[in-house]
N, C-alpha and C positions, 0 to 999 in steps of 0.2 A: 381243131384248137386254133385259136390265133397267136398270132406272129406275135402279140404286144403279151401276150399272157406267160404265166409263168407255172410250171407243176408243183403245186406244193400238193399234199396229203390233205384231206379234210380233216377237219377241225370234230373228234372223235365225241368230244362233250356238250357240241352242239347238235349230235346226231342223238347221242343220248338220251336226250332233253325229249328232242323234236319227235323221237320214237315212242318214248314214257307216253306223250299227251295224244298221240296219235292213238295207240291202244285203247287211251282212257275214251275219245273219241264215241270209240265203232261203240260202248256201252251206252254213251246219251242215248245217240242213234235209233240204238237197238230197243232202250226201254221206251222211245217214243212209238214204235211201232210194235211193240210185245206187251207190255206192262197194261195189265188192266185197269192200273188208276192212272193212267196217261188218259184216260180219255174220260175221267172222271173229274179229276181236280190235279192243281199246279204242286208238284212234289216238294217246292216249298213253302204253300199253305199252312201256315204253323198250327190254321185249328183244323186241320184235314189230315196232314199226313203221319210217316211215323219217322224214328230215330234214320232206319235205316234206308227209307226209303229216299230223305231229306240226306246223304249225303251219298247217297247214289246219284242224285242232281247235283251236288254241291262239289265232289271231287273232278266233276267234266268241267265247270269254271276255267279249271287251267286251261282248258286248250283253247279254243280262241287266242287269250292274248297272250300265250307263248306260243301258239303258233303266227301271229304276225308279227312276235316282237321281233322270234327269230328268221323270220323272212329279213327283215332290216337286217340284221345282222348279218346272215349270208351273202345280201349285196354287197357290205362293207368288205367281204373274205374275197369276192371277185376283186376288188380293189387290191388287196395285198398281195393278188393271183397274177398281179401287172394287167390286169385292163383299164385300157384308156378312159377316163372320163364320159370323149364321146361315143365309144362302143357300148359303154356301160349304160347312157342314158338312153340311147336308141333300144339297145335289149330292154330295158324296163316300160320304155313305151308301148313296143310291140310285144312283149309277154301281159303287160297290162290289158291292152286292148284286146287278146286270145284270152285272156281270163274273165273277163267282162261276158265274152261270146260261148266260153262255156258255163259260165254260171246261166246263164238263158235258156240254155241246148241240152246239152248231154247232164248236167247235174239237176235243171227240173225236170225230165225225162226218169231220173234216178229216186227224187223226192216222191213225184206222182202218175210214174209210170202212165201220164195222158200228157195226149197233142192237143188238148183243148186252148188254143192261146187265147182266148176269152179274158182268162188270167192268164196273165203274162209269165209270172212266176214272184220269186222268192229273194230280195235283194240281202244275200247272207255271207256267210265268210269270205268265199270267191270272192264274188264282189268287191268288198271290201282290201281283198289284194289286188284287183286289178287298177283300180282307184287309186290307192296306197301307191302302187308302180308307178303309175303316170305320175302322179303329183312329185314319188323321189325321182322320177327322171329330169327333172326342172331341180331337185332339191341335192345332188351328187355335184352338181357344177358349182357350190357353196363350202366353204370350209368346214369341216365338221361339229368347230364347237357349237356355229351357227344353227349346224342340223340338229343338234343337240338340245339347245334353247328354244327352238321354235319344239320340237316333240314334247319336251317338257313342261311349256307354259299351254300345250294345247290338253294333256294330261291334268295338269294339276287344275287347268283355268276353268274350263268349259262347263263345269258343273253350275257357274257363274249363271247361266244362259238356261237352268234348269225352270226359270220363272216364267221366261216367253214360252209359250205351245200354243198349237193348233188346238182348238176345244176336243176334247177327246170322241166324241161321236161322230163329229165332219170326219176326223182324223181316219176312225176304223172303220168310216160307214166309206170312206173311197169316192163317194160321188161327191159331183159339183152341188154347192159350191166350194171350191178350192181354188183360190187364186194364186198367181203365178210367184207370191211371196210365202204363202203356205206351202207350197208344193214344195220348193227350196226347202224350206225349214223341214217338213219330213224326212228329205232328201239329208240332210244336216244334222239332224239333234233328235227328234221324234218320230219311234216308229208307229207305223199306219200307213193306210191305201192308201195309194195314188194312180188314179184316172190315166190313163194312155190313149194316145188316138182318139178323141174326143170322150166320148164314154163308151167307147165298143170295147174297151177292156180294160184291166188296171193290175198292177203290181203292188207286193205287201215288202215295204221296206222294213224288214227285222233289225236290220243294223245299217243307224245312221253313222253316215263318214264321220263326225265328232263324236273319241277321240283319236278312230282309231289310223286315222293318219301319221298322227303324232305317236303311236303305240309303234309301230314300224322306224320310222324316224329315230326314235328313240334308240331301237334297238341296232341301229346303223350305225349310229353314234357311237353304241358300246363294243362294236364290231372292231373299232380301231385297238381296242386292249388286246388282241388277238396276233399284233403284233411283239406284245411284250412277253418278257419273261416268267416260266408258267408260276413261280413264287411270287412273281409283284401283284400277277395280274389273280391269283385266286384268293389276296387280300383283299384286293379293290371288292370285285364279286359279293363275298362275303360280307364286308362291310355294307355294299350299298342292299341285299339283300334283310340284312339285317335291319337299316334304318327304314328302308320299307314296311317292315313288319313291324316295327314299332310306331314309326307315326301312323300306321292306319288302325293299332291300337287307340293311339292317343285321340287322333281326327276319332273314330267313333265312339269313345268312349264320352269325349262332349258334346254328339250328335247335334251339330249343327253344321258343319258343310263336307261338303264331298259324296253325298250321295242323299237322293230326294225322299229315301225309305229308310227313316231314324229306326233305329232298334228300342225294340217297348218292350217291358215287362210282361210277360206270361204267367200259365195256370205253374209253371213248374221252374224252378232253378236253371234244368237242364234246356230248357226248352225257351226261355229267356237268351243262355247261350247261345240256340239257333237262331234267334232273331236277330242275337250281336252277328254274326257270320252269313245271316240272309242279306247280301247287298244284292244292287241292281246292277244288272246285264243287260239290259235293254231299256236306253239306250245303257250303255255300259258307263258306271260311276268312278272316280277317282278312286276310292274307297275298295270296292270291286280290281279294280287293275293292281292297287297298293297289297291287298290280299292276295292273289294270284302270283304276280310276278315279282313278288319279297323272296316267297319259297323258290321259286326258281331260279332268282340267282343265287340262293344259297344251294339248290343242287347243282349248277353249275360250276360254283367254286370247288361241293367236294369232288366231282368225277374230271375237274382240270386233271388233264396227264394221264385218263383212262386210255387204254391199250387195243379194247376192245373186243379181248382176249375171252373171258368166259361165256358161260351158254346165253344167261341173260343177257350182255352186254351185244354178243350177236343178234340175238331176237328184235332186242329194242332199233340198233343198227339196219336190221332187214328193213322195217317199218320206218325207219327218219332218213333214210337215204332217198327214198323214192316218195317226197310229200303228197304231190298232188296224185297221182296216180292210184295212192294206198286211197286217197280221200276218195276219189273217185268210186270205183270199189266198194268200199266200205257201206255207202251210202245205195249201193246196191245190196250191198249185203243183207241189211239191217232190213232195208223194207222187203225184200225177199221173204224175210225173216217171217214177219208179222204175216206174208199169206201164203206161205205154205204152211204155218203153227194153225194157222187160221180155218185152213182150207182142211187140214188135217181131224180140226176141230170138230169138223162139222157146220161153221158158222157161213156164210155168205160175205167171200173176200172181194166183192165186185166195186165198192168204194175204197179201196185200197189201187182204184185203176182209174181215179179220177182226182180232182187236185181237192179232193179233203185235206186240211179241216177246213180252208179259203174258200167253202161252199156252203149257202146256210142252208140250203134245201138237204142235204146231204151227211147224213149219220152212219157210226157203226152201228152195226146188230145190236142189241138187246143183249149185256151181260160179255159183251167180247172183251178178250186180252187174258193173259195169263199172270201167276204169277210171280213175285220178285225174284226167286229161284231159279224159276224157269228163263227168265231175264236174260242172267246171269249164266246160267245154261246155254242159253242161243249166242250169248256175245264170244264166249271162250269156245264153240264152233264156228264162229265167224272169223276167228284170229288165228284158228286151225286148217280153214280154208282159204286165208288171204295173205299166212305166210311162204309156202309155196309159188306163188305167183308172185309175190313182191319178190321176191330173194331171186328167182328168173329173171325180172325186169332189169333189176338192181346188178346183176350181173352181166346181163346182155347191155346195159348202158355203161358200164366200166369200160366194157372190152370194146364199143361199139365208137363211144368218144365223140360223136357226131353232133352237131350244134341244134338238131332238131329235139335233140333228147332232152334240151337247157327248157323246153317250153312245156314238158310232162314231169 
């Protein structure tokens, strides 16, 4: 521990949180590598999918952008832990730039269990924190309202920028030509290839840094309520939760900004409904974030001053104590998942050892995957076998206190 820090208790409702979306996680995951209509059509295709299948995609939304809101957030609690500014912004440097190096290494190893770096890999949530860190390491040395304002207007603004794109086929086709102002802008706002090393290889950016810079930022910002009192601060919560969830009523019920896929009427009432709740995640929408992290700060506010005392509240704690480690894992879990179910099947799991689907030459078997049962089946064995090991980690890092443990 350092000299400048100070022991406070972690913040129980943040662990909460962090643990709830971590669970919901390992089921994306899972159904990407299990689910037999993962490899058929997008599970929120409104003329392909079903009820249940479309919010079995739709309840994983949260995690992403409560998981980096609360990364911001947690920096701000080093802050009220007494570290220095400049310790603060040197650690988000160098845990930025080791998260950069395992988003490349050990989590495409996880993704596509192949060293083929031909493709590069997968520029996805990692990333996205490592990025996030550098940029708050420049952004901690500023007052907070300022860190505030800047997340905010990059959040509500950016959809702005929804008009300039790269032509969608240069974009996904990866080759040149791509010039060095496109390549940026994938990098920025549009996912799609992007070319490495002249054309010897290329990488598929899933998630461009706009917004979710400012999605971090943000939640850095709201890190400083953390020093208030737990009545003031589970009004604030509450109310900003709340106004979330209403203006992204509002904003789509006029379907004209904050997200580039307006909700249309359907064959069905209920199914209409899905279409009001299908926003976009890629690049991720105003609209999208407003949805997501509404509810979140209102379960934030109700579990302010949780204890952490009953079964569930441990589980969820096993799992948000230890973020990146659980993620890590998890992502082994899942594609484990798909080929031993696979392998089990009788089907031929030999593309599940290559970086499918970012291969055109390259398919599943004929009639592979299982179904949403069985899903849901493999995920609640995955959370069987990953709580064990987290609650070890999570334990051995309490007792351990060691500054190497700050970067896992």
């Amino acid at each position: 521990m350092q000299r400048d820090e100070i022991k406070r208790p972690r913040i129980v409702s943040v662990d909460l949180l962090r643990g709830l979306v971590m669970i919901i996680m390992l089921l994306d995951h899972t159904r990407e590598y299990v689910n037999a209509d993962a490899f058929l059509f997008s599970p929120t295709d409104l003329s392909k999918t079903t009820t249940a299948l479309f919010f079995t995609r739709w309840i994983t939304h949260f995690c992403a952008p409560v998981f980096v809101f609360l990364a911001g957030t947690s920096i701000y609690l080093q802050r009220l832990r007494g570290k220095s500014t400049g310790t603060l912004s040197r650690f988000l440097l160098t845990r930025g730039l080791w998260l950069i190096v395992l988003e490349f290494t050990v989590v495409r190893f996880a993704i596509f269990f192949d060293l083929d770096y031909s493709f590069f890999g997968v520029a996805e949530v990692i990333w996205i924190f490592g990025v996030s860190m550098i940029v708050m390491a420049g952004l901690v040395w500023l007052p907070t309202a300022a860190v505030a304002v800047f997340g905010l207007v990059l959040i509500a603004g950016h959809n702005l920028l929804d008009t300039f794109a790269v032509q969608p086929a240069t974009a996904m086709a990866g080759n040149p030509p791509l010039n060095f102002g496109q390549t940026i802008w994938l990098f920025l706002h549009q996912p799609g290839f992007v070319p490495l090393f002249g054309a010897a290889s290329k990488m598929f950016v899933a998630y461009p840094l706009l917004p979710w810079i400012g999605v971090m930022a943000a939640g850095y910002a709201l890190g400083s309520i953390y020093g208030w009192e737990s009545k003031q601060r589970r009004k604030l919560l509450f109310r900003l939760g709340a106004v979330a969830v209403v203006l992204f009523a509002i904003l789509r019920s006029i379907n004209i900004y904050g997200d580039p896929s307006p909700w249309q009427t359907q064959s069905s009432e209920w199914f209409t409904v899905l279409s009001f709740l299908n926003t976009t995640k890629y690049p991720v929408s105003l609209l999208f974030l407003l949805m997501t992290l509404g509810p979140a700060l209102v379960f934030l506010a109700a579990v302010d001053g949780a204890k952490g005392e009953g079964l569930t509240e441990r589980i969820l704690l096993t799992f948000g104590r230890v973020p990146l480690f659980y993620f890590i894992l998890q992502m082994f879990i899942a594609h484990l998942a798909g080929v031993v179910l696979g392998y089990m099947a009788g089907f031929d799991v030999g593309f599940w050892f290559t970086n499918y689907p970012f291969a055109d030459t390259i398919k599943p078997p004929l009639g592979y995957g299982f179904s949403l049962l069985t899903t849901y089946a493999a995920w609640i064995a995955g959370l069987i076998l990953l709580y064990p090991v987290c609650r070890w980690y999570g334990d051995l890092k309490r007792r351990s206190g060691h500054w190497l443990f700050s970067y896992m």
